[in-house]
ZAMIVO-61076 format. One record per residue (C-alpha): residue number from 1; x, y, z. Coordinates in steps of 0.05 Angstrom, whole numbers, plus 5000, padded with zeros to 4 digits. Layout:
BEGIN
<NUM; <X; Y; Z>>
...
END
This chain:
BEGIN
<1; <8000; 8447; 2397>>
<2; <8017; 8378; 2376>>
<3; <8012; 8320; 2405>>
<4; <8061; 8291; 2456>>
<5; <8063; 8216; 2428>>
<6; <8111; 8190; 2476>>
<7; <8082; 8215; 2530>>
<8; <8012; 8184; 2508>>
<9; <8057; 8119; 2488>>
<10; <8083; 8110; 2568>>
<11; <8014; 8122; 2591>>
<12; <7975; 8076; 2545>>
<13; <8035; 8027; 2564>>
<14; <8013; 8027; 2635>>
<15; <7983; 7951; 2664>>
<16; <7906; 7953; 2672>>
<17; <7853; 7897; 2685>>
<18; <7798; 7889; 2628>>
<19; <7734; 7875; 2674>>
<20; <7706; 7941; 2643>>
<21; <7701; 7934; 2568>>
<22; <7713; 8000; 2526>>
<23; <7701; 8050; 2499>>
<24; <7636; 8084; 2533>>
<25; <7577; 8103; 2487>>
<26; <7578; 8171; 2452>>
<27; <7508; 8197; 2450>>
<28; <7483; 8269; 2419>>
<29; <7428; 8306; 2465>>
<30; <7384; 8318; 2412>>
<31; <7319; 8332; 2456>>
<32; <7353; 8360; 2498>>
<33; <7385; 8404; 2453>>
<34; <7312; 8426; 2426>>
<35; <7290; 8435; 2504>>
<36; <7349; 8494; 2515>>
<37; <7330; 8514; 2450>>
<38; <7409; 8537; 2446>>
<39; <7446; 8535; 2390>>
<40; <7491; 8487; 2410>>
<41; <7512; 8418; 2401>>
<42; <7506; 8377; 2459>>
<43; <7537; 8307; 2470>>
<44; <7544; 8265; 2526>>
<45; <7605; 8211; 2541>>
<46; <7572; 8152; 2575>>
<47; <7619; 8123; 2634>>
<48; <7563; 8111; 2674>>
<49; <7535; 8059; 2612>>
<50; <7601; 8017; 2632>>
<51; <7580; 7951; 2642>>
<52; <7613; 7928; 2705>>
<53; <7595; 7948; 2780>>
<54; <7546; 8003; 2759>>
<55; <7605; 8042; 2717>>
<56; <7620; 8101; 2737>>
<57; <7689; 8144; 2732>>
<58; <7717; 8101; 2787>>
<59; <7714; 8034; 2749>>
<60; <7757; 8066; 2696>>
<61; <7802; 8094; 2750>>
<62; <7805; 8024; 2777>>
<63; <7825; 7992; 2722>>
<64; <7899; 8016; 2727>>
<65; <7900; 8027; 2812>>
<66; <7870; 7945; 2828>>
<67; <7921; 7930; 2767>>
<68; <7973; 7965; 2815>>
<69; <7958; 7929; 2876>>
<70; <7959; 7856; 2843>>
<71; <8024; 7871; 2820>>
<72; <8048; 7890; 2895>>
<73; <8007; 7822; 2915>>
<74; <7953; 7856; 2954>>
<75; <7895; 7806; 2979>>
<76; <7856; 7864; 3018>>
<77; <7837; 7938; 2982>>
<78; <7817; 7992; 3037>>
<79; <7779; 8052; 3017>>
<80; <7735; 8103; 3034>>
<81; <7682; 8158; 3021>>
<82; <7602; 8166; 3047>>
<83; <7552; 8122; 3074>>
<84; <7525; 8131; 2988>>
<85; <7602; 8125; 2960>>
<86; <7609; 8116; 2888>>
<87; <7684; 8097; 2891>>
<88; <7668; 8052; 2961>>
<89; <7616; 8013; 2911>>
<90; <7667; 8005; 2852>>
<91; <7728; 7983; 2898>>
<92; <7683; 7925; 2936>>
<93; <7661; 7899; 2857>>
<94; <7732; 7903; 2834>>
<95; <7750; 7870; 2901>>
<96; <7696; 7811; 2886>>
<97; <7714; 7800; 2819>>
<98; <7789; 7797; 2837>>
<99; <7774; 7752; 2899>>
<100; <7803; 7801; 2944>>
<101; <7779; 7824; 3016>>
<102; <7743; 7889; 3019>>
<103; <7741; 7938; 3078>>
<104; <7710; 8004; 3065>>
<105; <7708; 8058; 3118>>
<106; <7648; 8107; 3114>>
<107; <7641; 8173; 3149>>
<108; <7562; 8176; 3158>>
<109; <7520; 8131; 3207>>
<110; <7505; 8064; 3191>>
<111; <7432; 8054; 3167>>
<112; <7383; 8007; 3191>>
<113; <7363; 7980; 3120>>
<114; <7417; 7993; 3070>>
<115; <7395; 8028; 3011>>
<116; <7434; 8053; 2938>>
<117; <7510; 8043; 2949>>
<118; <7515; 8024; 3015>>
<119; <7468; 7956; 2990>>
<120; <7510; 7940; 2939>>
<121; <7568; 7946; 2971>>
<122; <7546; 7891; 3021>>
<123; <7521; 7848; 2966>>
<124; <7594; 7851; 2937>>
<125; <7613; 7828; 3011>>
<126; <7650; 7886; 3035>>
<127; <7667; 7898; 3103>>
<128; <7644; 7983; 3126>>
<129; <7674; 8009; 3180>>
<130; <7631; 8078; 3205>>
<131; <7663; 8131; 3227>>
<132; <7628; 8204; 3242>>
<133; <7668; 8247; 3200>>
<134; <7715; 8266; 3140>>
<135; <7775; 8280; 3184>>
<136; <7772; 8207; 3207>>
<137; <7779; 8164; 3150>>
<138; <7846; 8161; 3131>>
<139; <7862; 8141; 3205>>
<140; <7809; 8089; 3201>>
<141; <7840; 8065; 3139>>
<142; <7911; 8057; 3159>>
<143; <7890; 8023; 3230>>
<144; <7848; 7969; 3175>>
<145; <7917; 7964; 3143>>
<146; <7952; 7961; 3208>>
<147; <7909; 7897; 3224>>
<148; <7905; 7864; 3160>>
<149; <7985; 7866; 3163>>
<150; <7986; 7837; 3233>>
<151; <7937; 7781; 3218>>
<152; <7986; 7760; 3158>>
<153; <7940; 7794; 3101>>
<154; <7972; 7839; 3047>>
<155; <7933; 7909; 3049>>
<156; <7929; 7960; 2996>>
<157; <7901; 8029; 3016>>
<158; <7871; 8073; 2955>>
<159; <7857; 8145; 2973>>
<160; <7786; 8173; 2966>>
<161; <7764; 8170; 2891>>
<162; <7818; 8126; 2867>>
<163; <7845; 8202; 2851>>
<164; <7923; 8188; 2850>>
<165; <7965; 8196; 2790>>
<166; <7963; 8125; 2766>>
<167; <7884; 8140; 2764>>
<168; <7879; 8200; 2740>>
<169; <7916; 8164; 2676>>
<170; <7860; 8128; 2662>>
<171; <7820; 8199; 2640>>
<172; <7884; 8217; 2605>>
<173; <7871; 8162; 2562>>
<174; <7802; 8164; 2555>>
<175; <7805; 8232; 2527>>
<176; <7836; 8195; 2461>>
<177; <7784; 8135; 2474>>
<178; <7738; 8206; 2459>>
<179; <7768; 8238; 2402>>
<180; <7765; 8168; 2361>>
<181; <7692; 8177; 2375>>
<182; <7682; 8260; 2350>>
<183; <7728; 8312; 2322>>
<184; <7756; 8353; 2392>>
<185; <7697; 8390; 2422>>
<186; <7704; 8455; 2446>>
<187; <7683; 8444; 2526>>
<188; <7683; 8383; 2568>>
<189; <7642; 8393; 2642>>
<190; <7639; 8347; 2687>>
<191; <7621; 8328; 2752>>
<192; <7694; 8343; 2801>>
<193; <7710; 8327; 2880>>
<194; <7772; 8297; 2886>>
<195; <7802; 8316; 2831>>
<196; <7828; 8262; 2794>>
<197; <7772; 8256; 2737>>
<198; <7783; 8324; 2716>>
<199; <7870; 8318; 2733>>
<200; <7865; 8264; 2678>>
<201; <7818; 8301; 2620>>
<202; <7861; 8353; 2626>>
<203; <7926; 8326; 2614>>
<204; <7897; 8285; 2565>>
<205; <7879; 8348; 2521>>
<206; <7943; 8373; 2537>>
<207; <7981; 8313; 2511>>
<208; <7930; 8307; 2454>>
<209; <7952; 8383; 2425>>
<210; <7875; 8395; 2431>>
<211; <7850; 8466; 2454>>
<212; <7780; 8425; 2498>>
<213; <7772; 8471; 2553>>
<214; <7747; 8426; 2617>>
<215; <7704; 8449; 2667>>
<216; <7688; 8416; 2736>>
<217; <7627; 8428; 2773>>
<218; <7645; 8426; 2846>>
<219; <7603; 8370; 2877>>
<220; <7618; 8386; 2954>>
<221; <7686; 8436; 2961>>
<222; <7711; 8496; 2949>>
<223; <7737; 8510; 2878>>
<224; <7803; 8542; 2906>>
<225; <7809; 8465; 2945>>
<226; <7798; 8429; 2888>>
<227; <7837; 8464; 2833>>
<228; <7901; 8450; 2891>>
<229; <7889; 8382; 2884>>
<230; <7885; 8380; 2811>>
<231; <7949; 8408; 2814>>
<232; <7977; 8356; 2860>>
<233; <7952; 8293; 2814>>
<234; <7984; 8336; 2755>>
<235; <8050; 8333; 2778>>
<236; <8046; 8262; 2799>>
<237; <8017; 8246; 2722>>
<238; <8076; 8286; 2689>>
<239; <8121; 8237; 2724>>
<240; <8082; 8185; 2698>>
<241; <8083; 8206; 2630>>
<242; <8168; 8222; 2637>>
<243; <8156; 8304; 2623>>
<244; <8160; 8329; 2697>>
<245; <8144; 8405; 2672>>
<246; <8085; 8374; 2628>>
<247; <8026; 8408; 2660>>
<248; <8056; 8467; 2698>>
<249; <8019; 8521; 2665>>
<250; <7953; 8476; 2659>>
<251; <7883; 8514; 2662>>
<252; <7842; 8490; 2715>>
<253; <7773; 8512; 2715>>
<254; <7731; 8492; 2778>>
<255; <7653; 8523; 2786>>
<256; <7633; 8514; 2852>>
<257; <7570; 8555; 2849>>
<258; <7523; 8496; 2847>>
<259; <7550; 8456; 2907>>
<260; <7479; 8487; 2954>>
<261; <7480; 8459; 3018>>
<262; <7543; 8410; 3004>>
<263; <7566; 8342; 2990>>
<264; <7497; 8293; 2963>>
<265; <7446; 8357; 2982>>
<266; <7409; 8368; 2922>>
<267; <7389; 8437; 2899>>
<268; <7331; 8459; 2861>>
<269; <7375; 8470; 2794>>
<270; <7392; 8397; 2810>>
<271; <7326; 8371; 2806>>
<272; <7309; 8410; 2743>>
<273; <7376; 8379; 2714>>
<274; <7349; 8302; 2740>>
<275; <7277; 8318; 2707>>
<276; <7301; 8343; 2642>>
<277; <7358; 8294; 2633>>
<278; <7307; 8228; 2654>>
<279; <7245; 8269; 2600>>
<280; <7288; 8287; 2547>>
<281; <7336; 8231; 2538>>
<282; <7321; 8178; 2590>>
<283; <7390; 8194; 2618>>
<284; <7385; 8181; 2692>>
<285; <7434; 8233; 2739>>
<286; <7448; 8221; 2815>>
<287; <7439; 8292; 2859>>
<288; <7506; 8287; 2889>>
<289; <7558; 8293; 2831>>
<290; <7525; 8289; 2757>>
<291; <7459; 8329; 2767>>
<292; <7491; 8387; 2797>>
<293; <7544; 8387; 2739>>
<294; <7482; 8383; 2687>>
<295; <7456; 8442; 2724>>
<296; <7524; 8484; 2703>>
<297; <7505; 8463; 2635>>
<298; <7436; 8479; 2633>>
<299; <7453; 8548; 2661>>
<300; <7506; 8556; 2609>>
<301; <7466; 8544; 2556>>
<302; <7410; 8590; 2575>>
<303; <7453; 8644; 2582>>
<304; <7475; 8632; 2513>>
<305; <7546; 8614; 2534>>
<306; <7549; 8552; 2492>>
<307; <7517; 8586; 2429>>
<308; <7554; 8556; 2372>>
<309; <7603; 8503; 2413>>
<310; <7604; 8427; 2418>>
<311; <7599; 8402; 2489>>
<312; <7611; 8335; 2514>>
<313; <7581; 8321; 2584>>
<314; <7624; 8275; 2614>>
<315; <7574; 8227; 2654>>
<316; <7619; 8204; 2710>>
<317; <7564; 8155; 2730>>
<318; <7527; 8144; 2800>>
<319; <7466; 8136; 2785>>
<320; <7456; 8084; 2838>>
<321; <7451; 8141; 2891>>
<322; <7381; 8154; 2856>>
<323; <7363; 8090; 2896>>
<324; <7385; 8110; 2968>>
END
């Protein structure tokens, strides 16, 4: 399949802020590799190595959303996730740096002595608003909005994850920032949740002509939930890239059989994936999103899935939850 060079061309022509320098580190797992005792190649992309805000898949993300809401004058960015959000973290840094106002609504209760995330986030001096569930947050979000445009401020609201279209972009992209670094690889897994980290790698093999399958490990929902709203971020990135009917016929692979207990409940596969990662390679995983995903690949190669393949583990970052 070749390569759809205009498309690529209107996506790489999008406006983004350079407060995250790329590309990410490449890395081969070599003791790791010798640990599985698979024969496989195993290679890791480093997003969470970017050197701004902790890094992590949302800084990327953000590089082409907080672009978006300069350009519509925005002074305030609203968000949300958990008391431990990656994406809350990222927003309140890119906030900082941009001299913006920060509010960040978290479902969770408030602790007495931050830890992880939530510290951070006040560091970067970003209002958190608590409220007690999922099903609350986007309300909380557009009564923030709601005030900030009555007091005279100029809000911009970015869904959990930074997982629109415009974000998802970002991954598009990266996927060619990967394939200047190593010749296609077979599989890609990577942590998934809201879907617009693995929307984004896999219309960027699509509009790369490259065969990559991509795999997301279900952090928190159901697979079924997930893969819907890879499909909704799909059709809003076909748009993007001016071919509508780009991705309808897409593969979208989604393991939820690691999620245990739910959203930042580690498992005992996760805490094999944390040890071996940290022994083998100093690589340092967080038990909500990247650990269980490094579970799936650990299983995987054991059961001699991967015999013969090159596999990039796309390190979507977080390890500041290790601190929480």
């Amino acid at each position: 399949m070749p390569a759809d060079r205009a498309a690529l061309d209107r996506l790489a022509s999008l406006p983004a802020l350079t407060f995250a320098p790329l590309p990410s580190p490449l890395e081969r797992l070599e003791r790791l590799e010798r640990e599985l005792s698979g024969p496989a190649t195993l290679l890791v992309k480093r997003d969470d190595a970017i050197p701004f805000g902790f890094g992590g898949n949302k800084v990327r993300k953000l590089r082409l959303v907080a672009q978006e809401a300069l350009a519509a004058g925005a002074d305030t960015l609203i968000t949300c996730g958990g008391i431990q959000s990656n994406h809350a973290r990222a927003t309140a840094a890119v906030a900082a740096r941009l001299g913006m106002r920060c509010i960040l609504v978290a479902n969770g209760a408030q602790q007495a002595r931050p830890s992880g995330n939530a510290l951070v986030a006040q560091l970067l001096g970003a209002e958190i608003r608590y409220v007690s569930s999922r099903s609350e947050r986007n309300p909380a979000m557009q009564l923030a909005a709601d005030e900030c445009a009555a007091s005279g401020r100029r809000p911009f609201v970015i869904p959990l994850g930074a997982s629109t279209p415009l974000g998802a972009a970002a991954y598009a992209l990266a996927v060619g920032e990967l394939l200047r670094q190593v010749a296609a690889p077979d599989l890609i897994v990577h942590a998934t949740s809201s879907g617009g980290t693995q929307a984004g790698l896999v219309a960027g093999c699509r509009l790369h002509g490259i065969a990559t399958r991509i795999v997301g490990i279900s952090a928190d929902d159901r697979s079924s939930d997930i893969r819907a709203e890879v499909v909704r971020i799909l059709a809003g990135l076909a748009a993007l890239a001016g071919d509508p009917e780009a991705f309808q016929d897409a593969q979208i692979e989604v393991d939820d059989s690691f999620v245990g207990g739910g959203y930042g409940e580690p498992t005992a596969a996760s805490h094999e994936a944390c040890r071996l990662a940290a022994r083998t390679e100093a690589l340092f995983l967080d038990h909500t999103y990247t650990a269980k995903a490094m579970a799936a690949l650990i299983r995987r190669s054991r059961t001699r899935e991967l015999d013969g393949a090159t596999v990039v583990f796309w390190h979507t970052g977080g390890q500041v939850g290790l601190f929480a």
